[in-house]
C-alpha positions as CSV (number, residue, x, y, z in Angstrom):
1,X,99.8,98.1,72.1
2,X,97.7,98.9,74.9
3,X,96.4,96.7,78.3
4,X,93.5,95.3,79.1
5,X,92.3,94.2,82.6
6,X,90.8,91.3,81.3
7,X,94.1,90.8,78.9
8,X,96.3,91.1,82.2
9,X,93.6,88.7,84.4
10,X,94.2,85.9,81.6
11,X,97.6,85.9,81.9
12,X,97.5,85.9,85.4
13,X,95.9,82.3,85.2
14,X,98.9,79.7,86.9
15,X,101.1,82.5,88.0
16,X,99.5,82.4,91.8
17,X,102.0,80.3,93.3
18,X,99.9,79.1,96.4
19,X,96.0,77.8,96.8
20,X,95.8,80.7,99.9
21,X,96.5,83.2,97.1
22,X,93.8,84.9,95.5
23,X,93.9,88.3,93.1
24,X,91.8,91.2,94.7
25,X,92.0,93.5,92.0
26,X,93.9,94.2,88.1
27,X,94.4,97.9,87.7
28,X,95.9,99.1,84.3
29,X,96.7,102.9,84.2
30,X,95.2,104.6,80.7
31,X,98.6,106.0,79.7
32,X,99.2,105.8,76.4
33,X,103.4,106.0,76.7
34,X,104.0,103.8,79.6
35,X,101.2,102.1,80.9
36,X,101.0,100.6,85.1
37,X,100.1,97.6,86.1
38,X,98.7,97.0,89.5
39,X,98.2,92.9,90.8
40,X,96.5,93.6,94.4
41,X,96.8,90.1,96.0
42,X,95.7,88.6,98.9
43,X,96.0,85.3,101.1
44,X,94.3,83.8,103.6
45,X,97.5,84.2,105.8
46,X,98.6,87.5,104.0
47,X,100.9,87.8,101.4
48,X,104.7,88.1,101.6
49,X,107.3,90.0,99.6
50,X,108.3,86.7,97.9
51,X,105.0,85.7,96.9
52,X,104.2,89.3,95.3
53,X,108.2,88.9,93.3
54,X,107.1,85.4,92.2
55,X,103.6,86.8,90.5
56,X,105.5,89.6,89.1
57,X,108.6,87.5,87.7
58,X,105.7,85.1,85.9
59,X,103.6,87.9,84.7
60,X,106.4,90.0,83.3
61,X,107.7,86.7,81.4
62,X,103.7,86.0,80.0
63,X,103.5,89.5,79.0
64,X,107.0,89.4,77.3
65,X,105.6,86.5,75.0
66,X,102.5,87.7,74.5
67,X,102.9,91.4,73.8
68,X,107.6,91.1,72.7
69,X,110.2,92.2,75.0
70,X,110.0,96.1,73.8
71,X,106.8,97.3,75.2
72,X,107.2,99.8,77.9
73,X,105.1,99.4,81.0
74,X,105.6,99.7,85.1
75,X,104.2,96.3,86.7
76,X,103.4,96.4,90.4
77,X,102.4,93.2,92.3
78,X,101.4,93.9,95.8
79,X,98.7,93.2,99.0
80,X,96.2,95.2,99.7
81,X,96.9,98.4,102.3
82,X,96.0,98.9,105.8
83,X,93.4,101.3,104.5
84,X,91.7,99.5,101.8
85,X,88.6,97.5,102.1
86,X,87.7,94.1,102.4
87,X,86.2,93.4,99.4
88,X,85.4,89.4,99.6
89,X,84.4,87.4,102.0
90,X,87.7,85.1,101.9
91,X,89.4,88.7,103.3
92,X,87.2,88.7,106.4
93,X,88.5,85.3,108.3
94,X,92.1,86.3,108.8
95,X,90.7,89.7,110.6
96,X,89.0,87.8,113.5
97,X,89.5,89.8,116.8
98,X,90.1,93.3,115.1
99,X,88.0,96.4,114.9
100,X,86.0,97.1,111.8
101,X,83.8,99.9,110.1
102,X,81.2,98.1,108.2
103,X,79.0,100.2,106.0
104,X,75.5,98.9,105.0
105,X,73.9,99.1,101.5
106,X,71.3,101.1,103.5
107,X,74.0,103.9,104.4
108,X,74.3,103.1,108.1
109,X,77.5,102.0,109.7
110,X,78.1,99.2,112.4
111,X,81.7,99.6,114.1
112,X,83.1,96.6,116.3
113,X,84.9,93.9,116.7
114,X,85.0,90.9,114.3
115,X,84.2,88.0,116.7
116,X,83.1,85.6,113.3
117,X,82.7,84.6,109.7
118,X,80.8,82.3,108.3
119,X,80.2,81.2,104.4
120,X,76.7,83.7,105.1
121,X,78.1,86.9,106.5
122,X,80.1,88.1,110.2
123,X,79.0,88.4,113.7
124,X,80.6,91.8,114.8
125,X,80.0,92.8,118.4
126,X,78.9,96.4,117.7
127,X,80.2,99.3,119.6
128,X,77.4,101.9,120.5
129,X,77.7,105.1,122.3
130,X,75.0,105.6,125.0
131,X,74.9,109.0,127.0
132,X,78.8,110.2,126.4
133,X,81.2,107.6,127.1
134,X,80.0,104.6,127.9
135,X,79.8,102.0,125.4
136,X,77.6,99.4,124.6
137,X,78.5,96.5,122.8
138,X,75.7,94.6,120.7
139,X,76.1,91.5,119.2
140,X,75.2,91.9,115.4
141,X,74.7,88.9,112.5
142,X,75.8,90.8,108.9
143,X,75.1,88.9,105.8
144,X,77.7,89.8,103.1
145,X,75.3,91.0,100.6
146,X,74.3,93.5,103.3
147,X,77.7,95.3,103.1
148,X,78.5,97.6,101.0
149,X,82.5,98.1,102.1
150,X,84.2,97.1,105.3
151,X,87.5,98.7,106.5
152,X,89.6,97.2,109.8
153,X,89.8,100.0,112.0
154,X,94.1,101.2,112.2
155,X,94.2,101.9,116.3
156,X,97.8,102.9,117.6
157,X,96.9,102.0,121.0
């Protein structure tokens, strides 16, 4: 027997144990063998360890009855990384007053702060380089379906 994402994303259905929970990506290795299973979650407050165990103890139980006890597979439940992307607007509010690289769809980049989000898109208050160091800072409206990916910029500062 062999995964499918959308197999996995309906069995997922009533295993997300809070509202502030929401699933960010299903990602089911091709492996013939032993297949992976990666549940990328997210919450409007962030996700803890004990939220990610309580997905994967459900999950493993629905996947038991659907598929029998003796299939082999690895099942990962985690949040998303430092370094991936904010991929829906939900993501954006909980990153108020940190740094982000938006890309546009038109292949420019804004780089700023995240000052607001609305149900239509961010204000970020842009950082621009003028003449070596000194930097200007713009405010800029972004509609979401201007932005083609958005990472929060990691500073060790």
């Amino acid at each position: 027997m062999v995964f499918k994402e959308e197999n996995i994303r309906q069995l997922l259905t009533g295993t997300i144990p809070e509202n502030d929970l929401f699933i960010v990506g299903v990602h089911v290795s091709d492996s013939a063998v032993k297949q992976k299973v990666t549940i990328i979650l997210d919450g409007d407050n962030g996700v803890s360890i004990d939220q990610c165990a309580i997905v994967s103890r459900r999950l493993s139980k629905r996947i038991a009855e659907a598929y029998g006890e003796e299939i082999p597979y690895t099942l990962e439940v985690t949040s998303p990384g430092a370094d991936q992307p904010l991929l829906y607007p939900r993501q954006y509010k909980r990153h108020v007053g940190r740094r982000l690289k938006v890309t546009l769809k038109d292949g420019s980049e804004k780089t700023g702060k995240l000052e607001e989000v609305t149900s239509a898109g961010l204000t970020l208050l842009e950082e621009t380089k003028e003449k070596g160091k000194k930097i200007t800072i713009t405010p800029a409206q972004l509609a979401f379906e201007e932005i083609d990916k958005s990472h929060i910029v990691i500073s060790f500062k």
